[in-house]
Every structure is written in structure tokens, then in C-alpha cells.
C-alpha positions, 0 to 999 in steps of 0.5 A: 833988436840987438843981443849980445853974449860973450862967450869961451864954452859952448853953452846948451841949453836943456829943457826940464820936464817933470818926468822919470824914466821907464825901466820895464819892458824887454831892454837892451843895449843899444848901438843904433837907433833907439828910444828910452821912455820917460814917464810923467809923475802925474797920480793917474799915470800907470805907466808908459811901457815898452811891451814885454811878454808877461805884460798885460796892461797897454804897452809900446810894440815898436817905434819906427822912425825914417823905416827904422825900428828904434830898439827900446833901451832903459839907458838915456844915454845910449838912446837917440830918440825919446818917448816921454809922457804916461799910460793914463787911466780914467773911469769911462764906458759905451751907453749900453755897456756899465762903467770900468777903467779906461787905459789911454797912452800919451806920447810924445816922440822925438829926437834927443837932439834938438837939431836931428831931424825926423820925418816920418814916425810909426808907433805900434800900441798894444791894446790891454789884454782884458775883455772889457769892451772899452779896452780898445784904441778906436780914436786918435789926436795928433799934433802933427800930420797924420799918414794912417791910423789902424785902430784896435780893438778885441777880435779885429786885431790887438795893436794900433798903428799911428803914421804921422809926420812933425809939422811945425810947432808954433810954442809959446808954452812950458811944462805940462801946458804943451802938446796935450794938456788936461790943464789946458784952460789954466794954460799960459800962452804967450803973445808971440812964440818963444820957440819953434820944434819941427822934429816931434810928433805927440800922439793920443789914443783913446778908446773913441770920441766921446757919444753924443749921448750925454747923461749928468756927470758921474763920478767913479767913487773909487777914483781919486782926481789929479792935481791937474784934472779934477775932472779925471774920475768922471766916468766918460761916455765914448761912442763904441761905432766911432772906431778909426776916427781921429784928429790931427792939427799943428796948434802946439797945445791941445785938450781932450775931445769933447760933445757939447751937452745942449747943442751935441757939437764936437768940440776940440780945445786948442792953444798956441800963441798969436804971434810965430817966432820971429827971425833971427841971424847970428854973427860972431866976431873975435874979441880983441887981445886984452894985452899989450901988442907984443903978447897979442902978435902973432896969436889967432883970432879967436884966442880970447873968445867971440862975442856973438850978436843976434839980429832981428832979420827984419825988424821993420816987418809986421808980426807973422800971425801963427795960424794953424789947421785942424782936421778930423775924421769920423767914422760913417757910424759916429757921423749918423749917431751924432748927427744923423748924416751919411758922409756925401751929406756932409757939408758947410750948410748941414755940417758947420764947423766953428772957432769960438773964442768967448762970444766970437765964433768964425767959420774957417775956410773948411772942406768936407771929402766924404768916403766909403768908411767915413768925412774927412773935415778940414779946416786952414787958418786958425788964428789963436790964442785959445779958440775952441774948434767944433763941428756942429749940425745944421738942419736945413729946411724949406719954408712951409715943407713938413719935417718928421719928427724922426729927422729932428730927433736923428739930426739932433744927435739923440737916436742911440738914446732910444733905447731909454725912452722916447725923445720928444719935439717941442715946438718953437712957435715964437720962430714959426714952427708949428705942428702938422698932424705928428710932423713939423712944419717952419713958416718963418725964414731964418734960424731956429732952435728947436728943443729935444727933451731925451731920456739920457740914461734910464734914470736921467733926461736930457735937453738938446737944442738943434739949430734949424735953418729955414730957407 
């Protein structure tokens, strides 16, 4: 593939983003490395701010990037770096505590020059300054790689800190289809990628990942929904002991964490094109003198222009498959609420992780590293374009051996709703399950599903189905 561009001026080209700029929070002039906020104009969107003294919703402590401390600035111009994206509210709440608004920061951190590079970015957050106790930041999506992540939260400490590097971008998207995305499921992407970015870390906080507890649906009734996110005013239900959990990964488009109702897995969207951005070079070559020779002598080459022509460097090679990684932390705490397992429990037999697209699911090459706080799980080479990634239990068991039904009820996720009512077991006898005094017991090698009914709230019942395998 040849393309061919006669050109005299030098020719940028300017991605528009439907944001506006941020005038609030302590700014100065500045002469060295700084940052400006932009903000999107989305309805739910309170404002992306740098902090300042009187300020008491959530806000920008500091952006550091390389060791240095960018100085926030209001003037686009002067600023070498930019902070663009929103301060989102949504009505949420923990199982035992009554609904309020939950504020979450979006950003997305970058060099204004698309060439300049960046390497590693610390951003400090302020949590809001009320005492509701979803007014915290316990949980994290990174498109990026993460380093560390402090959360915060009231009386352990009132900024969160995020470390991460840029990890290349695979892009294929525009608008609000990249990087987070409320819209992710009405998002097109392209087969093969039309840009690339390594210099941009996008970074979400988010009071924790979502519980495992999941009551119907409730809408807050003095909210009014997006014109993305007709979801936006449904109260959401985080698990309050998933503080420090987070989740990074390179796919250049990603929606918010989820839990699967029926089955309790933990689920994260994500998009990117099938295909990486191939390989150009360029060349440049002088245009001739349009004029009679004795214009042209002795005049240098150039004068009249270059024409450039851009070469697919290889255009015999198959196409570069974009596959990506997806990692996520969680807390020893969300790990036994949602799946009844301590970290060293953790692994491919009892914890499964999945890419699902439609029908199809596979299982990436996935590696489970448990801690004293917490699993870290692992997942490379994740094929595109729209696959949902979740991380699922699997009971395993031995043929004819007794299973309480304690560990059914803690394997399926449904212990923290106890405190509702008493879940009940029902017994799958078509797949060899029987009961055996007020144990269980499987006869039949192979997988199971077993049925939880659960009291998901004090007025609402749930249904939980635990995959079983019998060996």
C-alpha cells in the first residue's frame, strides 16, 4: 500500500474530544511541567478539579509524572500535560448500609504532545469530605500497568495514590468509545487498529468492586439518567471489605466492573480491535522545479515542495493479532465474601477465569499468586474484539464424599447475605446430587449445577447457580 501527500506547510493533525476546560482549584501560572483539566460534558459529571482549600467534594491532590510534580494550571497553553475526563456521581451503597451518592473520578493522563513520552504517573485523589461510608476510594481500573494503589477511605487515610505506566494502546475507537466507556456495548470498533498511544495512563476510582449480593435492580428516584448511561441511577451495591482491589489491563476500551447475578462471577467488559496497527515507513522526495531550466538553476532542492509517500513496510506479512492482558487484585476479604476462598485456595480448578464472546468462552493462560492482603490473577493473551472477562468459582469435589451445606452456601458467593434470611440448597438429583442427613453428597462424575435460593435483601430473594465438579 502506497499513499501519496504533496505537501508545502507542516500539517497537525488535532483529535476533538467533547470536553470543556476546568477553571477551579488553586492555579498558577506555569513555567515548567504542568497540567490543565478538561472535563466531559456528560449531565452526571460534577467536576474534575484540582483541590483547593474550601473544596469538599472529591478533587486532584497532585499529578506527578517522571518524579515530577506537575503545577496545576487553568491555561491550556502554558500546560505540557493534560487531565481530561469527569468527577461522575451515582447513587450506590454497601448491603448493610442505606442508599447515597457515590462520587468516582475518571482520568485520563497524558502528554499534550503526542510524541513526548511518559513513564511513569502518580496521581493523588482526595476522597469527599463527608461521612457517608461509601465516600471512599477502595477499588481501581487501570488501562495501563499498575505499580501501587493506596486506597482511601475515612479514618485509614483521605487521598488515594495510583502509580502506573502507559502500556500500549491498540486503538480502533473514537469519542467516548475509548479508554472507559458507560457505552461500551454500542461501541464501534475497528477490525485493525487505526492508531496507536503509549504515552497515556486512564485511571478509575471507584468506591470497591461491586458485592456479590445482588438484590433487583433499584433505581434512586431523584436521579436523572445520561444520555449514555441509562443504567446511571440504578443504586449500586459495592462490597465494603474489597478495599485495595484493583484491575489493570492494555484493551484500549473498558466498561465498569460488574457481578453476574446467577452465577456471582466478576466480570469486567472490555474492546479493542482484532487486528495492531500496522507498520509504516515514510520517504520524502523533492518535487521538481515546474519552470524553465533557467529559473530552476541553482535553486535547492525542496524549494518547490516534497511529496511524502508512505510504504506498508511489509505488505506480504499476515495481519499482527492485538492481544492483550488483564489482571486483577482482590482483597482476602472480597475473595472469601464472594467466593468462599482464602488466596493460597485460589487457583485454575477452583477459581476459573473466562473470555466470553456470545456463545464461545476460553480460558487464557492465567496465573493465580496469592498474598497476605489479597490473589493476584493474571490472565495474557486476550484475542478481541468485545469479550467479557470473569473470574468465576468452581466447587470441586469427590465422588460419593459428603459436602456441607455451609460450603455450598460460601462457595456460591451468598454468606454476607445471612444476615437476610437463611439460603437453602436445592438438590440437583437429575446430575447425582442427593442429600445425606443435612449434608450433600455427588454420585455422578462431571459438572453440576446447583441452585442457591437467598434472601437478597430483606424484602427480595435471589438465585444463585454454583458450578460444581465432581472428580
Amino acid at each position: 500500500m502506497r499513499i501519496k501527500v504533496r505537501f508545502i506547510s507542516l500539517l497537525t493533525a488535532v483529535l476533538l474530544v467533547p470536553v470543556s476546560l476546568s477553571m477551579s482549584g488553586n492555579s498558577v501560572a506555569a513555567d515548567g511541567p504542568s497540567f490543565a483539566i478538561f472535563n466531559t460534558n456528560l449531565s452526571n459529571n460534577i467536576g474534575l478539579a484540582a483541590c483547593a482549600a474550601d473544596t469538599t467534594k472529591a478533587c486532584i491532590e497532585s499529578v506527578t509524572v517522571d518524579g515530577v510534580q506537575l503545577t496545576y494550571t487553568s491555561s491550556i497553553t502554558s500546560a505540557t500535560h493534560t487531565v481530561g475526563g469527569g468527577l461522575y456521581s451515582q447513587p450506590c451503597r454497601f448491603v448493610d448500609t442505606e442508599g447515597t451518592t457515590c462520587q468516582f473520578p475518571y482520568m485520563v493522563i497524558n502528554p499534550k504532545s503526542s510524541t513526548m513520552p511518559m513513564g511513569e504517573v502518580t496521581v493523588r485523589f482526595r476522597r469527599p469530605m463527608d461521612d457517608a461510608a461509601t465516600s471512599r476510594f477502595g477499588s481501581t481500573i487501570v488501562n495501563g500497568t499498575l505499580v501501587s494503589f493506596t486506597p482511601a477511605e475515612k479514618g485509614s487515610g483521605d487521598v488515594a495514590s495510583v502509580t502506573a505506566r502507559p502500556a500500549e494502546l491498540q486503538i480502533g475507537s473514537t469519542g467516548f468509545c475509548v479508554g472507559f466507556s458507560v457505552a461500551i456495548d454500542t461501541c464501534t470498533i475497528s477490525e485493525t487498529a487505526t492508531r496507536k498511544v503509549s504515552n497515556q495512563v486512564n485511571v478509575l476510582l471507584l468506591p470497591g468492586f461491586r458485592s456479590s449480593v445482588v438484590p433487583p435492580d433499584v433505581k434512586d428516584p431523584t436521579c436523572s439518567p445520561t444520555v449514555l448511561d441509562a443504567s446511571s441511577c440504578i443504586v449500586t451495591i459495592y462490597d465494603k471489605d474489597s478495599l485495595g482491589g484493583w484491575v489493570d489491563t492494555n484493551a484500549s476500551v473498558f466498561g465498569l466492573a460488574s457481578t453476574d447475578r446467577f452465577t456471582g462471577a466478576a466480570q469486567l467488559k472490555v474492546a479493542a480491535p482484532h487486528y495492531k496497527l500496522p507498520d509504516y515507513e515514510t520517504s520524502r522526495t523533492a518535487n521538481a522545479c515546474p519552470h524553465v531550466p533557467t529559473i530552476c538553476a541553482g535553486v535547492p532542492a525542496g524549494s518547490w515542495g516534497y511529496t511524502e509517500t508512505t510504504t506498508l513496510k511489509n505488505p506480504d506479512a499476515a495481519k499482527e493479532l492485538n492481544l492483550a492482558y488483564f489482571r486483577m487484585f482482590m482483597s482476602s476479604g472480597f475473595l472469601m465474601n464472594s467466593f468462599g476462598l482464602k488466596p493460597a485456595e485460589a487457583n485454575a480448578k477452583t477459581l476459573s477465569v473466562k473470555r466470553t464472546m456470545g456463545a464461545e468462552s476460553t480460558m487464557p493462560q492465567t496465573t493465580y499468586t496469592p498474598s497476605a492482603t489479597g490473589l493476584l490473577v493474571d490472565s495474557q493473551g486476550i484475542g478481541f474484539s468485545a469479550p467479557v472477562m470473569s473470574v468465576s468459582r468452581v466447587l470441586p469435589v469427590k465422588r460419593g464424599k459428603t459436602v456441607t451445606a455451609a460450603a455450598i452456601i460460601k462457595a456460591a458467593g451468598v454468606t454476607a447475605a445471612s444476615k437476610f434470611g437463611m439460603a437453602t440448597v436445592q438438590v440437583n438429583t437429575k446430575a447425582g446430587m442427593g442429600r445425606v442427613g443435612k449434608n450433600y453428597r455427588f454420585n455422578k462424575a462431571g459438572e453440576v449445577s446447583v441452585t442457591v435460593k437467598y434472601k437478597s435483601s430483606k424484602t427480595t430473594s435471589g438465585t444463585r447457580i454454583l458450578k460444581v465438579q465432581v472428580g
